[in-house]
C-alpha positions in Angstrom: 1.4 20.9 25.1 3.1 23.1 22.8 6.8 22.3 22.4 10.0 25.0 23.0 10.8 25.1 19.5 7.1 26.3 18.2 6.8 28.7 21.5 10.2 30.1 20.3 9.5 30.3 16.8 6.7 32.2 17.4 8.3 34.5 19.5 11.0 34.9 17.4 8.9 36.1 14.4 6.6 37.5 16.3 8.3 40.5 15.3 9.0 39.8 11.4 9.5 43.4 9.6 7.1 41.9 7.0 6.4 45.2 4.7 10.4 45.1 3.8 10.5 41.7 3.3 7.7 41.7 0.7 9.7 44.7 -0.5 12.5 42.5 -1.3 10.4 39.8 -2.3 9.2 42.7 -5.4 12.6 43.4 -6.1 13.6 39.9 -6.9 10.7 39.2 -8.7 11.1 42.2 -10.8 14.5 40.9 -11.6 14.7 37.4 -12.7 18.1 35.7 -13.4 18.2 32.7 -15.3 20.4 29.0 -13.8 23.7 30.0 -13.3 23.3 34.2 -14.1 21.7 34.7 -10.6 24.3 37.4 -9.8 22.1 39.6 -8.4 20.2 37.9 -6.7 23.2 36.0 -5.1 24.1 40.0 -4.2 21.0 40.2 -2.5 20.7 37.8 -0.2 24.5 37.7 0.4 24.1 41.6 1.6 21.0 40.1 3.6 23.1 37.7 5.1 25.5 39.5 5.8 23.5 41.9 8.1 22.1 39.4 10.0 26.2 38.5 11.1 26.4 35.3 8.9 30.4 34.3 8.0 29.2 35.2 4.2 30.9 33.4 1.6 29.4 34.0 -2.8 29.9 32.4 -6.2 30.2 28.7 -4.3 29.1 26.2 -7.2 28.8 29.2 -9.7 26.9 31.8 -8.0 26.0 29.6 -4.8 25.7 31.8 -2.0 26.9 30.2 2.1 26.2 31.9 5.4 27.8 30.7 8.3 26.5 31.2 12.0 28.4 29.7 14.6 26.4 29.8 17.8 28.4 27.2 20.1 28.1 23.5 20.9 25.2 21.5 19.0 24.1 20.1 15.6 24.8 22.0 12.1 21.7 22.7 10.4 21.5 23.5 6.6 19.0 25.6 5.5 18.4 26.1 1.6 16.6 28.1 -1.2 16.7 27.6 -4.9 17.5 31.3 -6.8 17.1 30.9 -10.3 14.0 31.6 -12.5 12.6 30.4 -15.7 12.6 31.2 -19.0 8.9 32.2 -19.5 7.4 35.7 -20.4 5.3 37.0 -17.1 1.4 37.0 -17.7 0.5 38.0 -14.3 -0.2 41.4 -14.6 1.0 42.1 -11.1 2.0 45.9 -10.6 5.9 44.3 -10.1 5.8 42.0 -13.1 9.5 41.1 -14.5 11.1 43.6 -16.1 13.5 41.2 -18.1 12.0 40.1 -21.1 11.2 36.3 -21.4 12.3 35.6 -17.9 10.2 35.1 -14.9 10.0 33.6 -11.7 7.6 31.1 -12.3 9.0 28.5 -9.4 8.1 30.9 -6.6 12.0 30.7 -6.3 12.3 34.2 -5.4 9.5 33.5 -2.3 12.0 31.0 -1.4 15.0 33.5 -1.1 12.6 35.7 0.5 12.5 33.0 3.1 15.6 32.4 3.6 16.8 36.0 4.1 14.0 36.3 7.4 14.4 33.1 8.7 18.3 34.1 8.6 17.4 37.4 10.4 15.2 35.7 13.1 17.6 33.0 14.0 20.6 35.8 14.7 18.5 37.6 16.6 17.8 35.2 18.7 20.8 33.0 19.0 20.3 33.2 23.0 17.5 30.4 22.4 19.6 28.0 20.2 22.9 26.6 20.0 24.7 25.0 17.1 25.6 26.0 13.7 23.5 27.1 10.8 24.5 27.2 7.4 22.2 29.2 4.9 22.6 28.1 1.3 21.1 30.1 -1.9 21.5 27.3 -4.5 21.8 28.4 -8.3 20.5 26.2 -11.2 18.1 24.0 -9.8 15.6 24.5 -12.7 18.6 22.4 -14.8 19.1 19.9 -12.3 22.8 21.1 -11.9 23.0 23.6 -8.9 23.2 21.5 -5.9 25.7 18.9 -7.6 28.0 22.1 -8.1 27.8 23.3 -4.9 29.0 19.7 -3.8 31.6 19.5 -6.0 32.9 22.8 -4.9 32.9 22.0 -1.1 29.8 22.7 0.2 30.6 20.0 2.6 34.3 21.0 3.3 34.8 24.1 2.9 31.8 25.0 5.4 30.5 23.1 8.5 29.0 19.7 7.6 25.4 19.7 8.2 23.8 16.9 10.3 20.4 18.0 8.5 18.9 19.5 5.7 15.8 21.6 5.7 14.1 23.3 2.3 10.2 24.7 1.5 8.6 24.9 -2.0 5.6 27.2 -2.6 2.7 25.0 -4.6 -0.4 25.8 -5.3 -3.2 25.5 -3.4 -5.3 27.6 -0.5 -2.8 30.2 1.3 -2.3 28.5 5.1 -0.7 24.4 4.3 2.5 22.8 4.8 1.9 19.4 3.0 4.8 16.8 4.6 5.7 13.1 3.4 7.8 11.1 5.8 9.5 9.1 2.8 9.0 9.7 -0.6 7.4 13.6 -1.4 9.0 14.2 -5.1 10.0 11.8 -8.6 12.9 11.9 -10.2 12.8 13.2 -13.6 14.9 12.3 -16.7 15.6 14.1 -20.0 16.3 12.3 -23.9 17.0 13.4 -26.5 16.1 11.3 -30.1 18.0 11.9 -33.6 15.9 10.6 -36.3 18.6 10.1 -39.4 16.6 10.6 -42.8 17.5 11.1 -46.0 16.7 14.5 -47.4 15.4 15.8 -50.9 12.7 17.7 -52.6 9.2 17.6 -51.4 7.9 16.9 -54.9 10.1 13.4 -54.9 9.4 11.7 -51.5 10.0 8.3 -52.9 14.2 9.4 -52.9 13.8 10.0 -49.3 13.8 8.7 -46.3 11.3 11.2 -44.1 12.7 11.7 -40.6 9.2 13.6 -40.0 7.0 10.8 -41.0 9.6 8.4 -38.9 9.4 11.0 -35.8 5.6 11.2 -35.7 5.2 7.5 -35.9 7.8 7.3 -32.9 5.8 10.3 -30.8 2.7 7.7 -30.8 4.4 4.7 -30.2 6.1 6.3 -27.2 2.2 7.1 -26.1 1.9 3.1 -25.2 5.2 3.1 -23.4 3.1 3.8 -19.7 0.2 2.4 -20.4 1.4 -1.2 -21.9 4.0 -1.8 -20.3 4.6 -0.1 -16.7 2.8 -1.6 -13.9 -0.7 -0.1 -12.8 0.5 0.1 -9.6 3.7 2.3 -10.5 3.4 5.9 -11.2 5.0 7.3 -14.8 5.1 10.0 -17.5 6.3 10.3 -20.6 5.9 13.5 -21.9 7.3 14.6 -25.5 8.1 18.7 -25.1 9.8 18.9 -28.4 9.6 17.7 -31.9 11.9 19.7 -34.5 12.6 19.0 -38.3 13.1 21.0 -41.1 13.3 24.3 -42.7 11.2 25.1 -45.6 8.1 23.9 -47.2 8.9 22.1 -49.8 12.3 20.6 -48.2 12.2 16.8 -46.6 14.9 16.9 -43.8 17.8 15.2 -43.4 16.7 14.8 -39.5 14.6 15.2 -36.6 15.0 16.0 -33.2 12.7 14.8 -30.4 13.2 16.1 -26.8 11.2 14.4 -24.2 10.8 13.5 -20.5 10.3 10.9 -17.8 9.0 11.0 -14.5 9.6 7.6 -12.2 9.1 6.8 -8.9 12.1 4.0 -9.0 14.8 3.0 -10.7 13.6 0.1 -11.8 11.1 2.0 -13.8 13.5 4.7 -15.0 15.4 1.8 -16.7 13.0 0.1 -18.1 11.0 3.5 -19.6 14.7 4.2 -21.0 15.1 0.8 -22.6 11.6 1.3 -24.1 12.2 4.5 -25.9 15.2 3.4 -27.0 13.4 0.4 -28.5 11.0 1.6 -30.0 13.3 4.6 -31.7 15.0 2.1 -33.5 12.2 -0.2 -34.2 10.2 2.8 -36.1 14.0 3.6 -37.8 14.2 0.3 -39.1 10.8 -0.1 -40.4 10.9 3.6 -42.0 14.6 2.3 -43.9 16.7 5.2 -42.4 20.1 5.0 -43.3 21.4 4.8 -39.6 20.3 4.3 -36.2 18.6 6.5 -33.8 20.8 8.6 -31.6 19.2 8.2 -28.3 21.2 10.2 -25.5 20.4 10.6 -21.8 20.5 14.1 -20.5 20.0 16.0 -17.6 18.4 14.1 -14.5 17.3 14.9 -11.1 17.0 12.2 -8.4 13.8 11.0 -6.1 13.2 13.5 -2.9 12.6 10.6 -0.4 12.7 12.7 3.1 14.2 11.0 5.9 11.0 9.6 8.0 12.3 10.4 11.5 13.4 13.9 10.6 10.3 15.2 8.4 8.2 13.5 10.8 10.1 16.0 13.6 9.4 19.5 11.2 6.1 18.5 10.4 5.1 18.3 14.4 6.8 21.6 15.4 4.5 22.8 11.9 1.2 21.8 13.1 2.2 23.5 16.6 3.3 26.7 14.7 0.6 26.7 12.7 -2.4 24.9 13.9 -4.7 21.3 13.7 -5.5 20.6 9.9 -2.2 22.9 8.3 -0.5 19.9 7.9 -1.1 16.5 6.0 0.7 13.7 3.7 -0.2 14.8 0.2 1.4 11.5 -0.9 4.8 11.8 -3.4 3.8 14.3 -6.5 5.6 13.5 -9.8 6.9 16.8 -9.8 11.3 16.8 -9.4 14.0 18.7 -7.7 17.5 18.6 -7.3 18.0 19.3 -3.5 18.7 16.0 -2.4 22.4 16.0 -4.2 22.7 18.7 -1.0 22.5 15.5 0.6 25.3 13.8 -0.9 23.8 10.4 0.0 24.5 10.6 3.7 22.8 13.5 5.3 18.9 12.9 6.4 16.8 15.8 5.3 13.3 17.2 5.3 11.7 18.8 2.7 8.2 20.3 2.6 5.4 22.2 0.7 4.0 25.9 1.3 0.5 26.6 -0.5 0.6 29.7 -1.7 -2.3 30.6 -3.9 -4.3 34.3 -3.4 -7.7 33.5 -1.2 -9.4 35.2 -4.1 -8.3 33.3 -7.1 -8.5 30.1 -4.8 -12.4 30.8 -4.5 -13.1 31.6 -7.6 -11.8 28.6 -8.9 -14.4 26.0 -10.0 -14.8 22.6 -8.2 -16.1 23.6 -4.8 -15.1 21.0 -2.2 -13.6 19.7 -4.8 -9.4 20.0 -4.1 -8.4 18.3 -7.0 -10.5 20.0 -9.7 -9.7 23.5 -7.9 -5.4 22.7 -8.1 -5.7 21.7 -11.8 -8.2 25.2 -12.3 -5.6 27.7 -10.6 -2.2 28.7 -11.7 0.9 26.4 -11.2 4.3 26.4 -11.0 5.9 26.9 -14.4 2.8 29.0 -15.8 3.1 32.6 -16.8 0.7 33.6 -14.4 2.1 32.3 -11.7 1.6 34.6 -8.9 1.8 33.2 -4.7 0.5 35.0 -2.1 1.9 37.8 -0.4 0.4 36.6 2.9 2.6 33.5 2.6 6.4 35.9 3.5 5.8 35.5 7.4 4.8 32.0 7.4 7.3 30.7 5.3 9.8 32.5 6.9 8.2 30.9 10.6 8.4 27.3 9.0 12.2 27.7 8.5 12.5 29.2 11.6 10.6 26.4 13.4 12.3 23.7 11.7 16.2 25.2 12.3 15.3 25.1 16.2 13.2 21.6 16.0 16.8 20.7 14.6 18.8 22.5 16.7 19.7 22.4 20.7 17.5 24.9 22.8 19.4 26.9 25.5 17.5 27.0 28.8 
């Protein structure tokens, strides 16, 4: 027995003006706007808002954008999409490629704003079938980890009506038509740091009056290689992935220092402390043996949390999905080491629910090698983060009919 909130859903997209929405969908994509410089997208979706009779309210947290829509008694319902892009020069070829240089949606964040601007059309237009309050939130800067603790800071929670639950969708790769849930953990947290080898510079013709930082830095690279494998638990998942080694500036020139940038991905915080204390470790233990004058600066950077959805309430959204949508759409993918900042939104009080979209094109999905093989086919087709990143066009009206779905499964239906 199908329940109200996927018959209404359906109904109320039955009717989705699709062609404009992938119209605006173009537009965004053709205009990428890095963390905290999403001004026109913010415009955008604001003027979208705004249309649809949301209490519109922009540059919330930065250049956070909040739509109110008060629609009597009943819970407050937070809807949210991510706005900012990446910077990473487009290799799609699509006929609506970025026209700003070394920028690119590469997230699918623009799909997500897409989203939000029909789901917030839908739901005003048919307010008769729903009561409560929604609150539609375009969130800046989640690519640096930062957006959603601005928003907080700048009264997300007070200044607007406090949510009772939080709903947010991320396009992934994978054949166009799934909405992967987890009731509990879905996504890692993620944390940057930053190493300052101290050297001793000089002339490359006299190493023995130096102290190489870029000798010292490579040795520390492949030490940190053993940090996982020796000594976290085969039963945890980790990363440790080095993005960044600097050092130097001419040939013949030893450095005075080297910089490495690198990243963890933990499932607890346990873990996160004890990958920390091992990099830290084994910085200075590679310092020491090389003889550098001083210790390794070791600093702790930007961090997002674990996305551990509220069991109850994903388990809720994912029902009213595989009504909307069908037997076999939806399935535990199990937590991906991947990291997001949405559940600051949460402020550590507020359950939430947050899901997958698959969004890749039928026609690069088949052609990708592994046959029956799903594993082999997501690591052969484009992901988030690569320059030819491209979703689906087919995946506007669904995604939009998942938000929708969700807001009423959260909401009270009017009889």
């Amino acid at each position: 027995m199908t329940s109200s909130a996927a018959r209404t859903a359906l109904d109320l997209t039955a009717d989705l003006p699709v062609p404009a929405l992938e119209d605006f969908y173009r537009d965004l994509h053709r205009h990428p706007e890095l963390s905290l410089r999403e001004h026109r997208t913010a415009a955008a979706l604001a003027g979208r808002l705004r249309e649809a009779g949301y209490d519109t309210t922009e540059g919330v947290g930065g250049t956070g954008v909040v739509g109110v829509l008060r629609n009597g008694d009943g819970p407050t319902v937070l809807l949210r999409a991510d706005m900012d892009a990446l910077p990473v020069t487009e290799e799609t070829g699509l006929p609506y490629s970025s026209e700003t240089d070394g920028v690119m949606h590469a997230c699918g964040h623009d799909l997500h704003v897409t989203w939000l601007a029909g789901a917030a059309r839908a739901l005003a237009a048919g307010r008769d079938t729903w009561s409560g309050t929604l609150v539609l939130v375009g969130q800046p800067a989640e690519e640096t980890g930062g957006g959603a603790a601005r928003m907080v800071a700048d009264g997300l929670h007070e200044r607007f009506p406090a949510a009772d639950v939080l709903l947010a969708q991320h396009v992934v790769p994978g054949p166009a038509g799934l909405y992967p849930h987890s009731p509990g953990l879905i996504m890692s947290a993620s944390t940057d740091l930053d190493i300052v080898v101290h050297g001793r510079g000089g002339h490359g013709s006299r190493p023995e009056t130096t102290v190489d930082p870029v000798v010292t830095a490579a040795y520390i690279v492949t030490r940190l290689q053993t940090v996982v494998s020796r000594e976290i638990a085969a039963r945890e998942s980790a990363v440790l992935t080095v993005g960044r080694i600097e050092a130097g500036t001419r040939h013949n020139i030893i450095p005075s220092e080297a910089r490495i940038a690198l990243n963890l991905r933990t499932q607890s915080p346990d873990v996160r402390e004890r990958m920390i204390a091992a990099v830290r470790r084994v910085a200075a233990g590679e310092c020491a043996a090389a003889g550098c004058p001083a210790e390794p600066t070791v600093t702790v950077g930007d961090d997002f949390p674990v996305t551990f959805n509220d069991a109850g309430t994903d388990r809720r959204i994912a029902s009213v999905h595989g009504e909307v949508f069908g037997t076999g759409t939806v399935f535990d993918p199990g937590p991906a080491m991947a990291s997001e900042d949405f559940p600051r939104l949460a402020a550590g009080r507020i359950p939430y629910s947050y899901w997958f979209v698959t969004g890749t094109p039928a026609d690069v999905w088949n052609a990708a090698p592994g046959g029956d093989d799903l594993m082999t086919r997501l690591e052969s087709v484009p992901s988030n983060h690569s320059p030819h990143f491209a979703p689906d066009l087919s995946t506007v009206a669904p995604g939009v009919r998942t938000l929708v779905s969700g807001a009423l499964a959260s909401l009270s239906a009017e009889d």
